[in-house]
N, C-alpha and C positions, 0 to 999 in steps of 0.2 A: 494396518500401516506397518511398513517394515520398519527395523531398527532402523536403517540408515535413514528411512527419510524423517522418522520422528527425530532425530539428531538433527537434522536436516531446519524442520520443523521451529523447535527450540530455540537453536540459533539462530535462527529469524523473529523470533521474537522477543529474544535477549536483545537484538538489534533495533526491532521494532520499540523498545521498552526505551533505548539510549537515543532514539531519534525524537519521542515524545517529550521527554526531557529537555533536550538541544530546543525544541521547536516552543515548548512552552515558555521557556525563559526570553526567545527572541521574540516571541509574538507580543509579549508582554511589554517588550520595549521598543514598540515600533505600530507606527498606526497602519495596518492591513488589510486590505476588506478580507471580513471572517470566509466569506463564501470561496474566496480565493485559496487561502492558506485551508482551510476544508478540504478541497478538492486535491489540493498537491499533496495533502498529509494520505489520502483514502492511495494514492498511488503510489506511496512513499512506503504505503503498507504491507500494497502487493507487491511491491517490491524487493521489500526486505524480507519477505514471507517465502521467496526465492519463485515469485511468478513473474507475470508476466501481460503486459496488456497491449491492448490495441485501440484506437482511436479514430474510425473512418473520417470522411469529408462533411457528412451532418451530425458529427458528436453521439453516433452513437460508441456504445465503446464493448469489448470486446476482453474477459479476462480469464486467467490462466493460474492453476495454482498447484501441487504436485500432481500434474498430469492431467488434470479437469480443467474444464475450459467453459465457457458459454458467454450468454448475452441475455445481456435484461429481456423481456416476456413486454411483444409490444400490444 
């Protein structure tokens, strides 16, 4: 991994680290179904992790992360 992207890297999970935080205190004060707030926190991750995803029309899904990509093994 080059320098830049482990910089890269980090600061998405400095990010990733401040979003768990945010989300743990709201989940806590608020009735959510768990499966729900799961599924957005796992996208929230690739997200901040500087990826990238995809979602087709039957849920399958499709992810992206410094340059690597793939799909779940059906």
């Amino acid at each position: 991994m080059t320098n830049m992207k482990e910089k890269e890297l980090r600061a998405g999970v400095l990010r990733l680290a401040g979003y768990l935080d945010e989300r743990y205190i709201l989940a806590r004060g608020f009735n959510r179904n768990p499966d729900e707030m799961y599924y957005e926190g796992l996208l929230k991750a690739v997200e901040v992790l500087g990826g990238d995803w995809q979602r087709n029309e039957i849920g399958k899904h499709k992810v992206f992360i410094c340059g690597i990509g793939g799909k779940a093994e059906e």
